[in-house]
N, C-alpha and C positions, 0 to 999 in steps of 0.2 A: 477395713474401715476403722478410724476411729473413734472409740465412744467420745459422747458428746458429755460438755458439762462444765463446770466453772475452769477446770485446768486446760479445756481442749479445743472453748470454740473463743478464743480472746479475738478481738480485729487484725488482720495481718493487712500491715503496711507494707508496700512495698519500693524504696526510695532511689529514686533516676536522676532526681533533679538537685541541683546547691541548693535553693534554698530549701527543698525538701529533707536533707541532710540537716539543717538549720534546724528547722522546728525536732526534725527526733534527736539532735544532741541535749535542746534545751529540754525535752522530757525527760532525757537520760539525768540530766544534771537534775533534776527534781527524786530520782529515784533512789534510795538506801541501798538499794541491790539492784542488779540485772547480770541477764549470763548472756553469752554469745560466742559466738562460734564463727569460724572461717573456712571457706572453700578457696586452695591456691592450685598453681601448679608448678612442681619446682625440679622435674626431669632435665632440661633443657637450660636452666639458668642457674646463676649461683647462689642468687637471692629468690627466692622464691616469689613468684608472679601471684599477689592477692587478685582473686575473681571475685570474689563477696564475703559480705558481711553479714549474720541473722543473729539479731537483739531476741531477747524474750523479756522483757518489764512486765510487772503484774496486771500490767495494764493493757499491754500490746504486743505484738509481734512485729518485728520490723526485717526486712533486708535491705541491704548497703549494698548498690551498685557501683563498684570504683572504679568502673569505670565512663562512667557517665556525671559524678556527682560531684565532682571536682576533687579537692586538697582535702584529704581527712582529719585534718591538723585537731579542729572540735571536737571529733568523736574519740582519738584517741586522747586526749585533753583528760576526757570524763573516767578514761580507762584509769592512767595513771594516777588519780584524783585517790589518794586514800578513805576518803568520805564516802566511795563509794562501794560496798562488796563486790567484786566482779566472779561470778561464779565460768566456770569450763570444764569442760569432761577432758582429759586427757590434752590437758593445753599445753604442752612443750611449745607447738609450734604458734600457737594463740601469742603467749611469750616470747617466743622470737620475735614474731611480725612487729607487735608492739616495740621494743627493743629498737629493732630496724627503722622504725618510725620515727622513735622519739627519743632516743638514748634511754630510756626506762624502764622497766618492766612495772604491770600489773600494782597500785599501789595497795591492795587489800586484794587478796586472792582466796579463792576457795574453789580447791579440783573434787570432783564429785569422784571421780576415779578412785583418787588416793585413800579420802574421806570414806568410800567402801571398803578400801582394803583394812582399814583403820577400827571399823564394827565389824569385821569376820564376815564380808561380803563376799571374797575373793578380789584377787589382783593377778595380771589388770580386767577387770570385767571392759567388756565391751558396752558403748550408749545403749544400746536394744537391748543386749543381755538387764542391766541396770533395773532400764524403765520396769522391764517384764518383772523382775523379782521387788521391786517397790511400790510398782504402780498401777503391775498387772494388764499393763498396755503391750501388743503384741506390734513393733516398730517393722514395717515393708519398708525395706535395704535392698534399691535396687539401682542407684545411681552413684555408686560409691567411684567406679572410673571414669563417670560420665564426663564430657570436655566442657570446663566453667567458662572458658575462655568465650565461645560461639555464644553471640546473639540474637536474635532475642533468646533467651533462655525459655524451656520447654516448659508446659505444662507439670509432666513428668519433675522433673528440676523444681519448681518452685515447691511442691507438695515435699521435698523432700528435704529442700534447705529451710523449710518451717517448722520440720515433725522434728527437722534435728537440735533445735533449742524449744521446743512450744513445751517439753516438760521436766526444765532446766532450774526452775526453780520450784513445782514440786518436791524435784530429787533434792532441791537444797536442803528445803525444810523437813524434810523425814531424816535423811543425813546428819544435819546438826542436831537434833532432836537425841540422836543415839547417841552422838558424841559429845553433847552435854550429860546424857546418863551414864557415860560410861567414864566419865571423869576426861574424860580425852581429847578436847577443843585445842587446848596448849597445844599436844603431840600433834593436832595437824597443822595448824600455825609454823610449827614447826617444819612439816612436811609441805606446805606453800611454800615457805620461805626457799627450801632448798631447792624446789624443781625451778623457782623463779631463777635462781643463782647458776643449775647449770644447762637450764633452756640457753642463754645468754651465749650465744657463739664463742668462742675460747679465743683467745688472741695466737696471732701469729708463732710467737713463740714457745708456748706447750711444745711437749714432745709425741705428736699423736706418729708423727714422720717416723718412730723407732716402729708402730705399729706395723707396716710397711711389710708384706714380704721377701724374705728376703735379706733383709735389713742384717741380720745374723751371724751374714758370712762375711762383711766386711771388716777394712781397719779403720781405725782410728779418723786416716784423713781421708778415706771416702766414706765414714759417715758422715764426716763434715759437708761433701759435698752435698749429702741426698737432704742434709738437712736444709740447707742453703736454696737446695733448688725447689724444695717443698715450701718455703717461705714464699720464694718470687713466683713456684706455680698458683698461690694462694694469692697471692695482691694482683697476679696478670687476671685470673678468673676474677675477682672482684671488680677490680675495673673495667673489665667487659662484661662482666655479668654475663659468665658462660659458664659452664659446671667445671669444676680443676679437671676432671679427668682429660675434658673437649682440649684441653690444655695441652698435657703429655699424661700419659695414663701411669698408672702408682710402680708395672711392671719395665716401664722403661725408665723412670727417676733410677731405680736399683742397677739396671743394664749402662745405663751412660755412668754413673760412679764406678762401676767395676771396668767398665773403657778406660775411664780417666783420657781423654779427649782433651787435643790443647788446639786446635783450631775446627772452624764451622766442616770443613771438607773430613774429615775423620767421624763426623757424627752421619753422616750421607750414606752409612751402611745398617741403619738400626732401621729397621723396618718398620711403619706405623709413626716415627715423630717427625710430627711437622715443622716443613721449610721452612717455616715462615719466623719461627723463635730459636733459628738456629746462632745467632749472633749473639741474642742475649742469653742464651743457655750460656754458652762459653762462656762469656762473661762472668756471668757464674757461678759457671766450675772454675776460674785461673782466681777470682776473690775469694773462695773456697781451700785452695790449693796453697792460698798465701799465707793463710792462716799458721801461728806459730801453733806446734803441736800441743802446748797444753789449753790452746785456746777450742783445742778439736773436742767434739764428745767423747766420753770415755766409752768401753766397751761395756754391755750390758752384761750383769752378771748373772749367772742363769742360775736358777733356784735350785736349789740341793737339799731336798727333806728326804730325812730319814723315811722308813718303810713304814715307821709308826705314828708318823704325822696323820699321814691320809687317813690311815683306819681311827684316829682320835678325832679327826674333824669330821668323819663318816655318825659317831656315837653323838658326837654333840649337836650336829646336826640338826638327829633325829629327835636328841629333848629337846632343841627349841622349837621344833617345828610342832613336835606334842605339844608345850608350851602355849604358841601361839593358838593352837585348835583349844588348847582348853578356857583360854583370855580371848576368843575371839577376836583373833589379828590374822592376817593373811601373812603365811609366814613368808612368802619370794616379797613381801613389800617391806618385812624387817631388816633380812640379813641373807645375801650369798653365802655359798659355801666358800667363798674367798675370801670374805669379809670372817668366818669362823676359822679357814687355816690361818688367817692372819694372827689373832686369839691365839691359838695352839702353837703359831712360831714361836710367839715373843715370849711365852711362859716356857717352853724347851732351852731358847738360848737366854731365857732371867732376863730378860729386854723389861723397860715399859710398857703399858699397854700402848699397840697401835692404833693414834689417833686416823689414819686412813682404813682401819673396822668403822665402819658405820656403827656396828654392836656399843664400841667407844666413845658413842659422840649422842649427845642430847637425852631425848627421852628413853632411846633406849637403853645406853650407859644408867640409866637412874632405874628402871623398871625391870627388865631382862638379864644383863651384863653381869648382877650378883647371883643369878640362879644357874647362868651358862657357866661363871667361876666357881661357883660350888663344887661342881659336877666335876669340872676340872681339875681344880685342886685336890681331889677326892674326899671332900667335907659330906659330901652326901652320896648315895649309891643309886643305882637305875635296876629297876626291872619292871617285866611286865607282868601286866596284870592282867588282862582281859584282851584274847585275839581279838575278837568280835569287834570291840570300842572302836571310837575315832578318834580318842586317844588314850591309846593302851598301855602307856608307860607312867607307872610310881617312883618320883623323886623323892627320896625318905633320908634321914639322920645316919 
């Protein structure tokens, strides 16, 4: 159960009809802040199928039936509305939907996730985890696969699409409250800005296609192909709104390049790709295969560090991560250990810093980046001080 009290028994709305959607945009548009959150399902399709919508205003609780309530055109209207804070727990995909909506993301954001990881909460904490350590609310998480789709929605269901914003703006204000004491509102402005930037689906042409297994063993003009066909497996699943895989799955894109197939009867022996996109696969592959060779990708170069990279980025690591425990920062939400070999490469080969280290870029380039180059450069020396501590490492002159 949950305790009762000004954060926990507000009025819950729950909204079926247009013009009921009506009157909760027009309270939305009255309100400086509100948080909300989204239940989809997106196994099966390439865009993700929104099931509901749960507002939390200081005033109210609401949920969005989308499918009964008509055009959501109003409510996201309020979302992207800069005037308005839109608070979310872990909203990549809140960001998306938005995005997918309206061409926009979020115009004033604030993720209670990040914002934890930000006051030395941990990252990424979980909603429940959060509440319990700020709120001392004990969150029953028990419809988390439940089907959003089936209506009328359960009992079960409704208590749990309301528990999961009903203390969404609590968590704001204790949240902000740290992060103005800790000088550090910018630093998460910051950290809004960017998850808004790569929530946003990537366009067609990124290179996510080299990810691919596989991908490795090819040349030049079949990774032309696998890249070609990873484009048009991307725009077929878009336009049907079917998942890429339901398409041709990631292990046969690799299998048909190493064929190199020049008519639909030659591809009739790969097992598992379907009949049905045999025409345009070839198609294709032979505009793929036209390609003048320097228009092909080049081959990926494969990293070659020395044996005293790793154990350099293994040491620095561990100061930032000491670092971060002692400035209260969650350190997996500062910097990978990739983002520190990255660091380590560029001062081995006299490079510039790389701007693809996060360590290099914003607030942490200004706060962190001089103490991790210290150490580095070896202006200052490391030891420990105290097994015991939880952080037991002395950075000294």
């Amino acid at each position: 159960m949950m305790p009762q009290g000004a954060e926990g028994d507000l009025p819950e709305v729950i909204v079926a009809q247009p013009e009921e959607l009506a009157a909760c945009c027009t309270h939305l548009a009255s309100c400086p802040q509100f948080g909300f959150d989204t239940e989809f399902v997106g196994e099966q399709t390439y865009h993700p199928r929104l099931c509901l919508i749960q507002v939390a205003t200081p005033e109210k609780l609401y949920l969005i039936d989308p499918v009964t309530v008509g055009p959501l055109d109003g409510f996201w209207h309020v979302v992207v509305n800069p005037a308005h804070l839109v608070i979310v727990h872990a909203g990549r995909e809140e960001v998306r939907l938005c995005h997918l909506s309206t061409g926009r993301t979020p115009g004033n954001l604030f993720d209670l996730q990040i914002a934890a990881g930000l006051v030395g909460l941990g990252y990424p904490l979980s909603h429940g985890a959060l509440v319990g350590q700020l709120l001392g609310v004990q969150l029953v998480k028990g419809e988390t696969l439940t089907e959003w789709r089936s209506r009328p929605l359960t009992q079960q269901q409704i208590r749990y699409a309301f528990d999961d914003v009903r203390y969404l703006l609590p968590l704001w204000r204790r949240l902000a409250e740290r992060l103005e004491l800790r000088n550090r509102a910018e630093w998460a402005r910051e950290e809004f800005a960017r998850l808004a930037e790569h929530a946003v689906p990537q366009e067609p042409a990124t290179d996510k296609w080299r990810k691919l297994r596989g991908v490795g063993t090819l040349d030049r003009r079949r990774l032309a192909v696998v890249r070609e066909l990873y484009r048009w497996r991307n725009e077929t699943a878009a336009q049907s709104n079917r998942p890429a895989r339901a398409i041709v799955r990631d292990d046969l894109l690799i299998e048909i390049a190493r064929r190199g197939p020049s008519q639909a009867r030659d591809l009739h022996v790969i097992r598992g790709l379907p009949h049905r996109h045999l025409a345009a696969i070839v198609e294709v592959i032979n505009r793929a295969q036209a390609l003048p060779l320097e228009q092909c990708p080049a081959l990926a170069q494969r990293e070659q560090d020395p044996p005293q990279t790793a154990l350099i980025t293994n040491v620095l690591t561990a100061v930032l991560g000491d670092l971060c425990t002692k400035n209260q920062l969650a350190a997996n939400l500062v910097a990978t250990s990739h983002d520190v070999r990255l660091l380590v490469r560029s001062r081995q080969q006299g490079d510039p810093l790389l701007a693809g280290s996060l360590l290099c870029q914003g607030w942490r380039s200004r706060h962190l980046l001089p103490e991790v180059l210290a150490v580095l450069e070896g202006r200052r020396t490391v030891r420990i001080s105290d097994i015991t501590a939880e952080a037991p490492l002395i950075v000294e002159e």
